[in-house]
N, C-alpha and C positions, 0 to 999 in steps of 0.2 A: 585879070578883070579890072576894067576902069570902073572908077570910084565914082559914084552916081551923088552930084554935088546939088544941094538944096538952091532951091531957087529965090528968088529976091524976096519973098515972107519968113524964108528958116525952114521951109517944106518940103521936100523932095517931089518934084513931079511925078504926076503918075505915068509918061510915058518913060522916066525911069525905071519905073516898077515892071509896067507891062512886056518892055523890050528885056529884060531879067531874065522874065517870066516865059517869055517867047522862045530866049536864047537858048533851051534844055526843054522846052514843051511846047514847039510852032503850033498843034494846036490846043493852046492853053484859048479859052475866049476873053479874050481881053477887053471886050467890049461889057462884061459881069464885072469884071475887075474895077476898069472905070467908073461902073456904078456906084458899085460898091466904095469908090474912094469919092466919088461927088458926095454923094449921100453921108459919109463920114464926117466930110469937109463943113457939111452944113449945120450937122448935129453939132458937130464942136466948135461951130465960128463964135470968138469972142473969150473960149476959153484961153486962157494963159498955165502952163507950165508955174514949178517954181522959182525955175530958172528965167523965168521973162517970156521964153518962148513960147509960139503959137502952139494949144496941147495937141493939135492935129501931128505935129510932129513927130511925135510918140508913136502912136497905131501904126503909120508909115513908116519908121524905122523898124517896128517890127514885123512888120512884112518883110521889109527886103531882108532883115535875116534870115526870115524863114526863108524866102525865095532862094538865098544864098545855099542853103540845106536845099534843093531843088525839091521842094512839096508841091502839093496841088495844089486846084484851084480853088479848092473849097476852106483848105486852111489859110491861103494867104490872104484872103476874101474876110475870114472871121478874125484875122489881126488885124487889118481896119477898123474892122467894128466891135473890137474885143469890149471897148470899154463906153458903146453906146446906152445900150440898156440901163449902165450901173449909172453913168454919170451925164445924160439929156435925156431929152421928154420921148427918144424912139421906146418903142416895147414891142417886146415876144412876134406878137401878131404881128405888126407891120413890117418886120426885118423877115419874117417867114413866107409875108405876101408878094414883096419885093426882088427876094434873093430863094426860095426854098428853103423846106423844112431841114435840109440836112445844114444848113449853115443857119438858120437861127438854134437847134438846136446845140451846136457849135458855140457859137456868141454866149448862150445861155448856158452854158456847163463851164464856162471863160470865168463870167460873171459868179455864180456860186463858189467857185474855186478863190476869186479875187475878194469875195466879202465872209471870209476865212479868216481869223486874228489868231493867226499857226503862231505867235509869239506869247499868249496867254499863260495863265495858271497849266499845270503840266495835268491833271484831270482831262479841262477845259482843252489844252491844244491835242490830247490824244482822240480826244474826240473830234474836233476839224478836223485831224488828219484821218481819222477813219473816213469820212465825208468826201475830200480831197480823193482819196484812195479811189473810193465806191464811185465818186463822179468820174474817174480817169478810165475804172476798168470799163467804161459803157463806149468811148470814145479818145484813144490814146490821144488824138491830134489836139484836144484841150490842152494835156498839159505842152505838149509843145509849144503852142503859143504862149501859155502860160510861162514857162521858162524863158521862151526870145522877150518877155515882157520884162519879167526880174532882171534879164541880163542888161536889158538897156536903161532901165529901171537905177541898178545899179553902176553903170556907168554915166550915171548923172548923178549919182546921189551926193558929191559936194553939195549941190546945192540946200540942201534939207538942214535942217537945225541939227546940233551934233548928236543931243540923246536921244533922234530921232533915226539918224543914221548908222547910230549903236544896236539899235532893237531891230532894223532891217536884216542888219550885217551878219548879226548871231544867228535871225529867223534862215538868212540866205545859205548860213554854216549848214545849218544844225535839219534846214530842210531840202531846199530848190538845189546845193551845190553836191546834194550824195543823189536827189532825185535825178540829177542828169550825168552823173556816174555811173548809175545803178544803170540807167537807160542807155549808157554805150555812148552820152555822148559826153567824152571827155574833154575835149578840147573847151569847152562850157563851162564843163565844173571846176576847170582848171582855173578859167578867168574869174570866176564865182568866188573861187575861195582865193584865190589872192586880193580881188577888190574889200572880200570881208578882212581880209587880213592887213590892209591897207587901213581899214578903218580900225577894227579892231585892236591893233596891237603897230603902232607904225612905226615904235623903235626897234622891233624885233626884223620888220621887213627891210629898214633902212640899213640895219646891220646885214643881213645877207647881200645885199645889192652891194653895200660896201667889199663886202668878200668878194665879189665877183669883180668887181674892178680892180683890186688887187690881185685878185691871179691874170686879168689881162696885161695888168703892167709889167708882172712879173716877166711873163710865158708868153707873153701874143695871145691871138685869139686861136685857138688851137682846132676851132671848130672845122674852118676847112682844111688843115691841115690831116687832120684824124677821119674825115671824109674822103678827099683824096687815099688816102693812103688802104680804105675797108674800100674803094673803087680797084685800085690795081691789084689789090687779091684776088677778089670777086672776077675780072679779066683774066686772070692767072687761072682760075679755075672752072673760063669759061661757064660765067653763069652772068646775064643779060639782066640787069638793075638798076631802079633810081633811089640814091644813097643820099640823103640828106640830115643834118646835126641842129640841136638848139642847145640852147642852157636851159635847165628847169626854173619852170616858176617860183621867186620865192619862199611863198609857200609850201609848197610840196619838198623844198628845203628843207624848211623849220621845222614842217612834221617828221621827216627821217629823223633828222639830229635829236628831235623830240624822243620820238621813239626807240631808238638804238642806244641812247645817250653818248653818242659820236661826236667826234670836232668834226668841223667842215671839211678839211681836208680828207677826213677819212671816209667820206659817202661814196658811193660807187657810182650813183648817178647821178653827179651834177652836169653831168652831160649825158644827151640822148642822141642816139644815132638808130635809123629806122635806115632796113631794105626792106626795099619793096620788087619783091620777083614777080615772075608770070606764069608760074604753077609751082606746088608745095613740093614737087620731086626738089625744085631750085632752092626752097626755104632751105631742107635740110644739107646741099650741097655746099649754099653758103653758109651755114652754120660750122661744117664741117671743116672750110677753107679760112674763115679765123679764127677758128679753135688754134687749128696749125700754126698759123700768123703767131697772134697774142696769146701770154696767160690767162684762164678763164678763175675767175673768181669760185672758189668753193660755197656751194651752195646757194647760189645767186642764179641758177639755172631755173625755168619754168617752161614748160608747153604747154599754150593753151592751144597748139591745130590738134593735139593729138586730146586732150583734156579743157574742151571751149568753155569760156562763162557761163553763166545761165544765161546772160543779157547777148548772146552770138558771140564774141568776143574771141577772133582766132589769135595767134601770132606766139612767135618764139621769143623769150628774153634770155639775152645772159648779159653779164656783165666780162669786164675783162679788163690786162692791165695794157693800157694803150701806149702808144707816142707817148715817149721821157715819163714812164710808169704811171701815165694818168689814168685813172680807173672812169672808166666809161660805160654805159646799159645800150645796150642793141637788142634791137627790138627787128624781127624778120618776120614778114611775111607778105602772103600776092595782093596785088591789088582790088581785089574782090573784098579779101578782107581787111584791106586797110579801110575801102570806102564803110566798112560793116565801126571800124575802130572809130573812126571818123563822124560818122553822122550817128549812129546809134541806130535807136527805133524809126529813126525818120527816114533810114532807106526805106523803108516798107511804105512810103508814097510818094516816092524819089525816080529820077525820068535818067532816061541814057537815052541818048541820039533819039530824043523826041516820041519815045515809049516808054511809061510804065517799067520799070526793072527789077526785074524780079531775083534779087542778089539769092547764089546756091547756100551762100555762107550765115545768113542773113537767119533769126529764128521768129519766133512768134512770137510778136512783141508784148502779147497780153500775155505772157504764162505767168514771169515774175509775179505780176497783179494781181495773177488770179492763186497762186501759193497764197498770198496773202488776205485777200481779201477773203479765201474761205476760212480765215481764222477769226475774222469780226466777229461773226456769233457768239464765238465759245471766251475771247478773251478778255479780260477785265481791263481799266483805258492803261494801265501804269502797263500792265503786259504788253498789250496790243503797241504801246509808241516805242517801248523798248526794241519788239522784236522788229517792229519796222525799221528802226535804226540800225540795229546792228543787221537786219541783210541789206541796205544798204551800203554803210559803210567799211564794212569788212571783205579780205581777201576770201577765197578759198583754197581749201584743199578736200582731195581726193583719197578719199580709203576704200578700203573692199571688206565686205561681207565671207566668210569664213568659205561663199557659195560663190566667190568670186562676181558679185553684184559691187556695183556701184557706189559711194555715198557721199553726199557733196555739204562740206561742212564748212564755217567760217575758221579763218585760221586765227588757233589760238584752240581751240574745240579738245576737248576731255572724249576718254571713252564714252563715260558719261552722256553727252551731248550726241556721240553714236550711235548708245543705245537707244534714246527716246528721240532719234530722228529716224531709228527702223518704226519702233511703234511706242504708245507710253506705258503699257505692259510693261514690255522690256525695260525698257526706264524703270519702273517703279522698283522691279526685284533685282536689279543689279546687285549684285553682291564684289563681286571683282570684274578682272579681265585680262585678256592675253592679247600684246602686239606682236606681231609677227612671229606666234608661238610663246613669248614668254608673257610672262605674269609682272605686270606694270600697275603701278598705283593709280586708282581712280584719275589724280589730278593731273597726268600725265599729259602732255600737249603734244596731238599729235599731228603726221609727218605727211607729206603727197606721197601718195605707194604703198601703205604699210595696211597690213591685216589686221582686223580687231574680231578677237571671240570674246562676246560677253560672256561671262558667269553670273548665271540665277539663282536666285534659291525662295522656293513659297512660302510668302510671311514675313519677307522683307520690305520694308517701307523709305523711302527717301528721309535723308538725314537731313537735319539744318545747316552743316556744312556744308553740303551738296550743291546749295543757289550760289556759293563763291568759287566752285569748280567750274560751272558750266558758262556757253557764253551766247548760246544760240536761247533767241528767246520763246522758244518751244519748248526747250528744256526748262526754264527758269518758272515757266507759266505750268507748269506739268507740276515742279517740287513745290511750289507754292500752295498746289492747291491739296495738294497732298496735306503737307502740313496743317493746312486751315482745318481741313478734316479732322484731322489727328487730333489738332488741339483743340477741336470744339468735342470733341468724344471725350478729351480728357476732361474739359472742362464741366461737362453733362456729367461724369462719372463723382466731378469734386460736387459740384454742386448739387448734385441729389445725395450727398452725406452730410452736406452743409446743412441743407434742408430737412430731411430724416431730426437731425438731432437739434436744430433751431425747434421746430415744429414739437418733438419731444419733451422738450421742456415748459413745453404751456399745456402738456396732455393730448396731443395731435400726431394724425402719421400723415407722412409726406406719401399722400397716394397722389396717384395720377390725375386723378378727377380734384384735388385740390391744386396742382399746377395747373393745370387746365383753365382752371376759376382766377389764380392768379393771374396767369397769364391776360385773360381778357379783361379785366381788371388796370393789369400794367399797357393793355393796346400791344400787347406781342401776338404772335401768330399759334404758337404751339405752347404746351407746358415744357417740352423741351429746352425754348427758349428763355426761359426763365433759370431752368438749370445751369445753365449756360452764363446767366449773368451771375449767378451765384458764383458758378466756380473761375469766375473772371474775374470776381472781388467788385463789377461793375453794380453790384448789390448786397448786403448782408443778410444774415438771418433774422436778424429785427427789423428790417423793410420784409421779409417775406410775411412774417405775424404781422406788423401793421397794414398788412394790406390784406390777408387774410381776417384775422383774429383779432381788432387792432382793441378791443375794452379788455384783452387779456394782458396785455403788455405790463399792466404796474402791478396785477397780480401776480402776477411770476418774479416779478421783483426787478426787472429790466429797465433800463433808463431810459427816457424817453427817445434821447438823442445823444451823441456823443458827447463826452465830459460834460453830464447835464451842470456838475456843479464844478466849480470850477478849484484847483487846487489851493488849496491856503498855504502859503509860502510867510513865515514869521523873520523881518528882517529891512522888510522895505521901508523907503520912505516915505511921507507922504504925499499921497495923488501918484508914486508911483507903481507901475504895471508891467507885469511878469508874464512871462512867456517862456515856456520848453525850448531850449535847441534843438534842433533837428540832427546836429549830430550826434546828439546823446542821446537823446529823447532820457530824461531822466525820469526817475517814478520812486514816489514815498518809499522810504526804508531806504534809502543809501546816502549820502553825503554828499549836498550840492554848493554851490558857490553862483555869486550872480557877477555880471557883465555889465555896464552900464553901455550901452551903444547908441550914438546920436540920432536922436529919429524914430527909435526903438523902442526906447524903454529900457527894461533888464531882461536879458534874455539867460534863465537859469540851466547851467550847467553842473554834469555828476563831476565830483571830485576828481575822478580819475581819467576823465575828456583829454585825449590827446590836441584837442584846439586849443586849451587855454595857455599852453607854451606859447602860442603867439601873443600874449597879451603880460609877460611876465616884465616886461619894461615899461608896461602903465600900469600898478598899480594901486592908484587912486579911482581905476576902474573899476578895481573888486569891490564885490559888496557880502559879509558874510549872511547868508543864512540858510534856514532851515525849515522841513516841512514842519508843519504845526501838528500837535500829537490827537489819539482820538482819528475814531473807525471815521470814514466818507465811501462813499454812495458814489465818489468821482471816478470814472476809468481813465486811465492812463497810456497811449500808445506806445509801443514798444514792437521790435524787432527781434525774430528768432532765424537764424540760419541752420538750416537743418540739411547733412549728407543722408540720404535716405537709398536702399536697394531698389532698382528701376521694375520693381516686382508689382504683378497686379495686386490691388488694394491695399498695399503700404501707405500712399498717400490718402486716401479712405481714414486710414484709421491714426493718424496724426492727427485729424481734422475732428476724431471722435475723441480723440483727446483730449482737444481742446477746446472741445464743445461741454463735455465731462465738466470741466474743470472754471465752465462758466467764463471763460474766455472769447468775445467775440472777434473773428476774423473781418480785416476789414479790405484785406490784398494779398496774393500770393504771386510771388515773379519765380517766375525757374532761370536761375544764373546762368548753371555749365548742367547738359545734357550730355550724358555716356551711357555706353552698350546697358553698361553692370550700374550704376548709380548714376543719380542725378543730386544738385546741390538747388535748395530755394531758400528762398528769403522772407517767412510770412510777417506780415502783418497785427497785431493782435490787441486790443483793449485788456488792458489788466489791472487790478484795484492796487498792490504796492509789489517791491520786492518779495515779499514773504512769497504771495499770489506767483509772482513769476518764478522761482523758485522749486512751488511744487509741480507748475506746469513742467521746467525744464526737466524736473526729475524723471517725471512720469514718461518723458519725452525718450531719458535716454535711455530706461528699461528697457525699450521694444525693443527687440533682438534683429530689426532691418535697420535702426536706426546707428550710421557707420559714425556721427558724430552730430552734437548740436553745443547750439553756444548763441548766447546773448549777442545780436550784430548791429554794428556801431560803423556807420562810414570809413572814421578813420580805423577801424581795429580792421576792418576788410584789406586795408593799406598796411599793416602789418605796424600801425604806429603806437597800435592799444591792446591790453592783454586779449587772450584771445575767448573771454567768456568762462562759463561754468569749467 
């Protein structure tokens, strides 16, 4: 095809476009088309580009790429005017009056998708992209244009300010160059991702490009050589084909070696070779006649005629070791579905000898979409942009249901990910599972071919190691929300003990109808929710009575607010001011020493602080002293690490412990969770050593309690004794 060259303004005529457009659709109306680019011409006279050029240039380039994609005429009509609405005074109405509803509706779904900032806070861009999503499943041919926009878009972007062509490049990665993978058309995302990776990273791309000229200088260009030579088999084995080779894109380079963690030499496809036959009896005939030929790479083999993409996506791969041992990927299949490899979704409005064509090989190009988009309801945004990326960007594989069914999973996929891609039942009670008969560990990554039996068992719940097994984001949205569950039950369960015995101690019971009252009180929904902040440390027992009971508070003897008084520490200088470390949290009754730190103040540490090793070569920084003697009313924060039995109401009755003992909790974190025990970390106000002392004791009496101890940053580090 001759090159359609701009005319004496930088514009492409439109009997360029039209004769395109004619050459694959004689009756395209070309006289809508001309309108449609007058009318364009006029909206934008006077704009400029930021490259200087007249911006009419733009809309018209992206026409004739679509045209190139042989589309209609309704799409190549709306890249003209993709960007009238957004950017002159035409509107809705008049482009509807003009041209019909099916093309301003077009232009209009263009525009919504283009005033989309997919590069935003990841909240914020999960929500564009559901939008993006929702606008595309009403009319695939938006994002087509959309995409011929980015890509040309993109092939201008020198001109743009640099940290301006940084935030395109990442958004064109991370969104436009997997959306037109996803959609079959590769040849797209290929240029997509390497212009980002041009920008992005251009020592890493200059280095491949360098590799590649050094194996030309080495070896010649081998490409025709390694064509010729997959031609005279193919003859040999009488089978009728056009055999042609490239070198891969940089990119797609850098991602192998990325991922394999491979030298260059060792990639199997830095070169590609496609046949293309004229029915599939021939694909596997040739496959068969350079198996013979060449050594075929282990494990480097895939069918998608017999196993297709979700996106249509037929053809044979293997790899092999070629001419003078160079390892090469061939790629076979007919010309149906190469044109399917080739353009994508956009066969499905794509002409042959001047008809509509209806490719056999060709799918429905809304199904992906709509897998997806019936998940916007239910998903929350962090979910919902995850699992869009990853079926994007991921392979697949093929397993079977124990019933010999189907199930199509990204590759890298756990049983796991199996399970809750049959249903999230199953998910939820997985217990084990068997590949091809045996019994295989949850995180097992599995294979194209192989059999999975889940094993269930009722009353099993999703672990929190489970979200680093799985990779499909159904699965990860499924354990998630399990969890949330979980630990809002647990946390309902701590904090109606919290409250029971906060409430107890000013003469009150933690009934329902007084959470209730808090509740509306604190502007929550439920008294549940209340519990829930208790047992999340996001509130204490003494905000529950102050906000209930709040003239009881100094009768029960309780502080108003935390360390109402503040410690008296005997030692200091004058006008100077004392502060607890955080890695000792120290507290009356033990042996402290101060720090002098610039900016600070003195920050007092216990005697036996595995930090102050680091200060043993200044010391003109130490400062002796000591807590001043005589009872205070001050609480003291302080840390307990408690192993406890994972049994119902063990952790209940820690908390009644230490509610007992006059101790307020002011945080609870769970470290490591197992079957049998769990380890936490609480929180707690205490008036000195003695106080903490009888708490620990009382702590390790319980007969669930597997171990507790005073915890100190560094002693977690194994740097400080290890407590009681």
């Amino acid at each position: 095809m001759t090159p359609v060259r701009p005319g004496p303004d930088g514009i492409i005529p439109v009997s360029g476009l039209t004769d395109l457009v004619r050459g694959y659709n004689p009756n395209s109306d070309s006289a809508l088309i001309a309108a449609a680019y007058d009318y364009g011409h006029k909206m934008h006279d006077g704009q400029l580009r930021t490259s200087g050029e007249p911006y009419f240039s733009h809309p018209v380039t992206v026409a004739m790429l679509l045209a190139e994609q042989r589309l209609d005429d309704a799409t190549i009509i709306t890249a003209l005017l993709h960007d009238t609405i957004e950017d002159t005074k035409s509107t809705y109405r008049e482009i509807a009056i003009r041209f019909g509803d099916e093309i301003a509706q077009l232009v209009d779904g263009v525009t919504k998708l283009t005033n989309l900032e997919l590069s935003s806070v990841e909240n914020a861009q999960a929500e564009n992209f559901r939008k993006l999503l929702m606008a595309m499943s009403k009319d695939l041919r938006v994002l087509l244009v959309k995409l011929a926009d980015r890509l040309h878009n993109m092939r201008t972007i020198k001109h743009l300010a640099p940290e301006k062509q940084a935030r395109k490049a990442r958004e064109t990665m991370d969104i436009f160059a997997p959306l037109a993978g996803r959609m079959g058309m590769q040849w797209m995302r290929d240029e997509l991702e390497d212009i980002s990776f041009r920008v992005l990273n251009p020592e890493a791309r200059k280095s491949i490009i360098r590799r590649f000229v050094s194996l030309r200088n080495e070896s010649g260009d081998v490409i025709p050589k390694i064509t010729d030579d997959i031609r005279q088999v193919l003859t040999q084995a009488g089978v009728e084909a056009v055999v042609f080779g490239r070198e891969k894109k940089p990119y797609s380079i850098w991602r192998k070696m990325e991922e394999k963690k491979e030298a260059f030499s060792r990639l199997s496809d830095i070169y590609g070779f496609r046949i293309i036959t004229h029915s599939v009896a021939d694909c596997y005939t040739a496959l068969g006649a350079v198996h013979q030929r060449w050594t075929a790479v282990p494990g480097r083999f895939k069918d998608y005629i017999s196993q297709p993409k979700s996106n249509g996506y037929r053809s044979i791969h293997t790899s092999m070791s070629g001419r003078d041992g160079k390892r090469v990927e061939v790629q076979i299949r007919t010309s149906e579905m190469h044109a399917v490899a080739e353009t994508g979704v956009a066969a499905h409005w794509s002409y042959k000898d001047g008809e509509r064509f209806e490719n056999p090989f060709a799918v429905d190009p809304f199904q992906w979409l709509r897998s997806i988009t019936e998940r916007v309801e239910w998903q929350e945004d962090e979910d919902f942009l995850e699992h869009v990326k990853l079926e994007m960007f991921t392979d697949q594989v093929f397993c079977f249901t124990p019933k010999g069914e189907v199930v199509k999973l990204p590759r890298g996929a756990t049983p796991i990910d199996f399970a809750y891609a049959i249903h999230t039942r199953i998910g939820d009670s997985c217990v084990g599972a068997k590949v091809d008969g045996q019994r295989v560990p949850l995180w097992t990554k599995l294979r194209n071919g192989q059999s999975v039996t889940i094993i269930r068992a009722e009353g099993q719940r999703p672990q929190p190691s489970w979200e680093d097994m799985v990779v499909t984001g159904r699965a990860k949205a499924a354990i998630r929300r399990s969890l949330r569950g979980e630990q809002r039950a647990t946390q309902v369960r701590l904090g109606r003990e919290i409250a029971r015995v906060s409430l107890e101690r000013v003469g009150k019971k933690a009934s329902d109808k007084a959470m209730e009252t808090a509740a509306r009180r604190l502007g929550l929904e439920e008294g549940e929710d209340v519990l829930a902040r208790l047992g999340a440390a996001e509130m204490t027992g003494r905000d529950l009575i102050a906000t209930l009971y709040p003239e009881l508070l100094r009768e029960a003897g309780l502080p108003k607010a935390r360390n109402e008084a503040a410690p008296v520490v005997i030692g200091l200088g004058l006008g100077q001011e004392a502060r607890p470390a955080p890695c000792c949290n120290p507290i009356p009754g033990e042996r402290i020493v101060g720090i002098a730190e610039r900016g600070k103040g003195v920050m007092i540490h216990a005697i036996d602080c595995a930090t102050l090793g680091a200060f043993e070569d200044t010391p003109d920084r130490w400062i002796d002293l000591r807590w001043a003697d005589g009872h205070s009313n001050a609480t003291h924060e302080t840390r307990v690490e408690i192993a406890l039995a994972n049994d119902s109401g063990t952790l209940g009755r820690i908390c009644t412990l230490l509610g007992e003992h006059r101790a307020n909790i002011t945080n609870i974190v769970f470290t490591d969770r197992k079957p049998d025990f769990y380890r936490i970390v609480i929180d707690a106000e205490v008036r000195d050593m003695e106080h903490l002392t009888h708490i620990l004791t009382a702590i390790d009496a319980d007969s669930d309690v597997a171990q507790v101890r005073r915890y100190r940053a560094a002693a977690a580090a194994g740097n400080a004794p290890a407590g009681r």
